[in-house]
C-alpha positions in Angstrom: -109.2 -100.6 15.0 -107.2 -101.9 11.8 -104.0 -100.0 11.0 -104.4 -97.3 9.0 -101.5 -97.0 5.6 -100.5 -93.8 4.5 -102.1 -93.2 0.9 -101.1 -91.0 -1.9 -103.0 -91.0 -5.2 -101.8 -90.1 -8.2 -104.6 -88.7 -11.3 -103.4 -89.5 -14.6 -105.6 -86.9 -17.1 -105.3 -88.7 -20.3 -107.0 -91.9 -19.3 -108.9 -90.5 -15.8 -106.8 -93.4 -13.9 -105.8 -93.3 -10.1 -102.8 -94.8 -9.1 -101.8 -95.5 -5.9 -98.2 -95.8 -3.2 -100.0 -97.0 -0.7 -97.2 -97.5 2.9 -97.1 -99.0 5.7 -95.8 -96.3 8.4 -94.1 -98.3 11.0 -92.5 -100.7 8.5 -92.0 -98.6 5.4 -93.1 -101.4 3.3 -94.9 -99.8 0.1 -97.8 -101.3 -2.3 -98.3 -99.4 -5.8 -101.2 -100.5 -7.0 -102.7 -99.8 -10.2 -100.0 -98.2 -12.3 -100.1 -96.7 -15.8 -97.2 -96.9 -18.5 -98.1 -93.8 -21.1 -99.0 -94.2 -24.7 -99.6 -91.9 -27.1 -101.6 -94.1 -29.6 -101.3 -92.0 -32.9 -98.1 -92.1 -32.9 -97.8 -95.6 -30.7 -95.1 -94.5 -28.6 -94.7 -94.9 -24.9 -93.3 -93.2 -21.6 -92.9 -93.5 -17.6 -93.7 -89.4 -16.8 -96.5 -91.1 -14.6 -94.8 -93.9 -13.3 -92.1 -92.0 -12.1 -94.2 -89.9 -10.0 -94.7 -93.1 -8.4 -91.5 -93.6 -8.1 -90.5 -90.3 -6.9 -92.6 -90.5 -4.4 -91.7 -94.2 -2.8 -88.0 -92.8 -2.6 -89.1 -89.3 -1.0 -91.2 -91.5 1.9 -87.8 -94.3 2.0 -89.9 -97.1 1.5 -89.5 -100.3 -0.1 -91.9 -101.6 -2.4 -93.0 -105.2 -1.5 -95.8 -105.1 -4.1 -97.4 -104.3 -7.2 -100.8 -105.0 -7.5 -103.2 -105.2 -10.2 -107.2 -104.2 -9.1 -108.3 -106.4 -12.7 -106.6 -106.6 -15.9 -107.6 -103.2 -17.1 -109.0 -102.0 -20.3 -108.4 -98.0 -20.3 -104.8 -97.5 -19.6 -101.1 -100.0 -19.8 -100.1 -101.1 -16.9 -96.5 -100.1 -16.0 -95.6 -103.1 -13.3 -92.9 -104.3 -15.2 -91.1 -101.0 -15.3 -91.5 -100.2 -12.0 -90.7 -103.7 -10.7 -86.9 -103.0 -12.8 -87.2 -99.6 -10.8 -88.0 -100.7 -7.2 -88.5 -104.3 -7.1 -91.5 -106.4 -5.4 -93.8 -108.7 -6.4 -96.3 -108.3 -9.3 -99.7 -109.7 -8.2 -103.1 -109.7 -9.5 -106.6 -112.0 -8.4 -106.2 -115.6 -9.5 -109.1 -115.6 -11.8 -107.0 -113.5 -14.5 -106.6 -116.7 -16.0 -110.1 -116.8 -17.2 -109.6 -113.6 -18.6 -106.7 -114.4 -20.8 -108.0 -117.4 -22.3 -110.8 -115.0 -23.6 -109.0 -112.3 -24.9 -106.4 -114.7 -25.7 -108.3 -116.1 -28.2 -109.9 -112.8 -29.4 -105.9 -111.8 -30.3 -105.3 -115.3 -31.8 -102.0 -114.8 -29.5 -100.9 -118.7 -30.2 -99.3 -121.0 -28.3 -96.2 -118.8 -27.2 -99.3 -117.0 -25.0 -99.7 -119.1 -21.6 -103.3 -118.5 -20.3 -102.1 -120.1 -16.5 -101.4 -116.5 -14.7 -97.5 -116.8 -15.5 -96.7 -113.7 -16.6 -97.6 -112.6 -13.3 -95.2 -113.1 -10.0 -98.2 -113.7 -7.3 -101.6 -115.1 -8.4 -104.0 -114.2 -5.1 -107.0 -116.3 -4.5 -110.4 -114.6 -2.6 -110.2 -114.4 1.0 -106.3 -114.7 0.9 -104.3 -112.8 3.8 -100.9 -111.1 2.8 -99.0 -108.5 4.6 -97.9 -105.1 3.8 -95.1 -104.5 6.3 -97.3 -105.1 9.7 -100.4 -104.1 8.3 -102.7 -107.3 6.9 -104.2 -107.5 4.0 -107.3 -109.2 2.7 -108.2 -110.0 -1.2 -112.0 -110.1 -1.7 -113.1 -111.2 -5.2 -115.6 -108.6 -6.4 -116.3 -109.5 -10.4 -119.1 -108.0 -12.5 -117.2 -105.4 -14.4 -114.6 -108.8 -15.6 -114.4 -111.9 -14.2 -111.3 -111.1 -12.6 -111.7 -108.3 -9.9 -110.1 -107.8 -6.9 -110.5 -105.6 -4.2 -108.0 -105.2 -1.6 -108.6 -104.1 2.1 -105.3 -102.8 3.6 -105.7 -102.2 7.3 -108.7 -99.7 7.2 -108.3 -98.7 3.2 -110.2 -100.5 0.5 -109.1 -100.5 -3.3 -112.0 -100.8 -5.3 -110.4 -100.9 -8.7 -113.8 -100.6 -11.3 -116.1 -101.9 -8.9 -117.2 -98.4 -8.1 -116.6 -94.4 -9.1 -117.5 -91.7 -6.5 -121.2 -91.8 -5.3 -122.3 -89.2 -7.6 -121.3 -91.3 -10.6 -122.4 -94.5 -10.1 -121.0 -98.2 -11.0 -118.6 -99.9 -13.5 -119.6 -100.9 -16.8 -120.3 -104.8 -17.4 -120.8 -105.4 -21.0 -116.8 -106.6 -21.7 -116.5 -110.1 -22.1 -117.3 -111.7 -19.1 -118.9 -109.2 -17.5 -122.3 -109.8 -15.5 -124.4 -106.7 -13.5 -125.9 -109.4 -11.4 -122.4 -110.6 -10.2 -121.6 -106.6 -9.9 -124.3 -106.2 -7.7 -123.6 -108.9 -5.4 -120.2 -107.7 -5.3 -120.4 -104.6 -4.3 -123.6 -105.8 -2.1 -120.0 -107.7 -0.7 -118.0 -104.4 0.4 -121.1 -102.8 1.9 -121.2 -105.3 5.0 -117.4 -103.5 5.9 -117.3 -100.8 8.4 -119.2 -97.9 7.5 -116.3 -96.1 8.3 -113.7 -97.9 6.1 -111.9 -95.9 3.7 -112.0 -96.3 -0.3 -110.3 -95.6 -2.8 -111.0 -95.8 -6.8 -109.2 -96.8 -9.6 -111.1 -93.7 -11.6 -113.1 -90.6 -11.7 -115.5 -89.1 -14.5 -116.8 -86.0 -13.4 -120.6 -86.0 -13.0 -122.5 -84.1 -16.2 -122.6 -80.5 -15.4 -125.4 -79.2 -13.5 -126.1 -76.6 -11.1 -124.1 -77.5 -7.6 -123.0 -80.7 -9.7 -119.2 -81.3 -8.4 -116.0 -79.4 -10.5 -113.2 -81.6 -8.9 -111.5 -84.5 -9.4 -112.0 -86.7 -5.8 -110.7 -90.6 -5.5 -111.4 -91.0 -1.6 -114.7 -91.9 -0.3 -116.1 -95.1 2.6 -118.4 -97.4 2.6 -120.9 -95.7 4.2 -121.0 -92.9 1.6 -121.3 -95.3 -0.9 -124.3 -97.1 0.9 -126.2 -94.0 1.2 -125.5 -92.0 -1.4 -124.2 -94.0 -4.7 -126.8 -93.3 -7.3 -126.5 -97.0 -9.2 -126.5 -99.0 -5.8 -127.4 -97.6 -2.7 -128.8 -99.8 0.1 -132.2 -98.9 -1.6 -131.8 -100.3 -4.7 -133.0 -104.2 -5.4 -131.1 -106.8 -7.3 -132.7 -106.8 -10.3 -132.9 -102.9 -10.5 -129.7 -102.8 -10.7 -129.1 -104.7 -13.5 -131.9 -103.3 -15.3 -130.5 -100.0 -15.3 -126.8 -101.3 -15.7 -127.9 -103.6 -18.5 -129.6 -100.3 -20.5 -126.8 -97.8 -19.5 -124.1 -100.3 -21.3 -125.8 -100.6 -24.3 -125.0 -96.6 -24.7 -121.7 -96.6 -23.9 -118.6 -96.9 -26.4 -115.9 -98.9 -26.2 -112.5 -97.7 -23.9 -110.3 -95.2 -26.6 -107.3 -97.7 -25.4 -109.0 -101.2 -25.0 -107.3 -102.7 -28.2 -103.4 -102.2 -27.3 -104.2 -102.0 -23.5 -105.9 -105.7 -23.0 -103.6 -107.4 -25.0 -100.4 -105.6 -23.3 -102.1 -106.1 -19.8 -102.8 -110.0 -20.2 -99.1 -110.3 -20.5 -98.6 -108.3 -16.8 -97.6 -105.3 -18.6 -95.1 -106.3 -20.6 -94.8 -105.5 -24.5 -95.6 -108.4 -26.8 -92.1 -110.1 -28.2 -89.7 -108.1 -31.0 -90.1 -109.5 -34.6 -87.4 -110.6 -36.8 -87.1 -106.7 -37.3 -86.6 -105.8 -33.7 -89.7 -103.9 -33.4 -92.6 -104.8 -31.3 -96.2 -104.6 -32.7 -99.5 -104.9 -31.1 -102.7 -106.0 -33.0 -106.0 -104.7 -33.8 -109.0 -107.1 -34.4 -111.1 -105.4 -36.5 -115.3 -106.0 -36.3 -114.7 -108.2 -33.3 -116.0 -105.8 -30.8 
């Protein structure tokens, strides 16, 4: 049986994001993966009250962080890394194919020259199938795109982090419809994680409660397996086809609005979490394209 990691998820309200500290029990070596750096956007200020629960809670277990990992370059919420890497140290990884996602919104942001589109800004770039180690507990990276180009999902001993790729079964699927995105490449994805164990643990990077309806659930929930999701996920269970899929996917996008942080969260993500450069003035400023979306 793979080793089983101790996990403890963390719910941030404002942007419905779960972060993880995700530690090895004989070692003591920690992941965090998925971390959010707070920003109040009307009045464009930021803070750590959720990172340092990650924090607080890597020094209450004595573990040592070995990583930071990124699921995708997300769009909802800022990634903290480089705050908590000053904090704790480790590496700050992410799926090799972010580079094709910051040439795209690299361009969109017109962010120059001084913007390198090779991954840089990142300490680890890790390619699909890739084995790493969180203390003595392996690790595999399985490239799972559809919702951006750049997914990764990462199975730590029995527990796999989905990132996007899926919400709890009674919610459904990732969105597809940013740049890059695809609902056939979703499907095969997640088509991907469904020949794992039945019995494999997973864990998601959000969770919308389901519209309100009699015996409709009330709580937030961020664990579920593969074999729930098989059966009971009501985009892509094992009984929906292909082309289905993307059908509905491709209709149920076209509904949707845009992520309330997408503007200062891509363009602060792209760069590994760290704030664009001070201006002669000393202050930092992010952009907004206007009519581009």
């Amino acid at each position: 049986m793979p080793s089983a990691p101790a996990v403890h998820g963390f719910f941030d309200t404002d942007t419905a994001t779960i972060s993880y500290v995700v530690i090895d029990p004989a070692t003591k070596a920690a992941a965090i993966i998925d971390s959010v750096l707070d920003f109040n956007q009307a009045s464009g200020r930021i803070s750590t009250v959720s990172a340092d629960k990650l924090i607080d809670c890597v020094r209450a277990n004595g573990a040592t962080v070995a990583w930071i990992i990124e699921t995708h370059l997300h769009a909802d919420h800022l990634s903290a890394a480089p705050y908590l890497q000053e904090k704790l140290g480790g590496k700050i990884a992410i799926g090799s194919h972010v580079t094709t996602v910051q040439q795209t919104f690299g361009e969109i942001y017109n962010a120059g020259q001084s913007f390198a589109r090779d991954g840089s800004q990142f300490d680890t770039l890790i390619p699909d199938g890739a084995h790493f180690s969180l203390g003595s507990i392996d690790v595999t990276a399985l490239h799972t795109p559809g919702h951006t180009p750049a997914c990764m999902s990462y199975l730590i001993g029995d527990a796999l982090f989905v990132g996007d790729t899926l919400f709890m079964p009674d919610y459904g699927t990732a969105r597809c419809d940013f740049p890059g995105g695809d609902a056939r490449q979703l499907y095969r994805s997640i088509r991907r994680l469904f020949t794992l164990p039945d019995v494999t643990r997973m864990y998601l990077c959000h969770d919308y409660l389901p519209a309100a309806a009699p015996g409709s659930r009330t709580e937030i929930c961020w664990e579920t397996s593969v074999g729930a999701q098989k059966r009971h996920n009501i985009h892509v269970n094992e009984r929906v086809t292909e082309d289905e899929f993307v059908a509905m996917r491709t209709a149920k996008d076209k509904k949707l609005d845009m992520p309330r942080l997408i503007l200062p969260a891509v363009q602060v993500n792209m760069r590994a979490g760290h704030l664009p450069d001070a201006e002669d003035n000393g202050t930092r400023y992010l952009k907004l394209p206007i009519n581009k979306f």
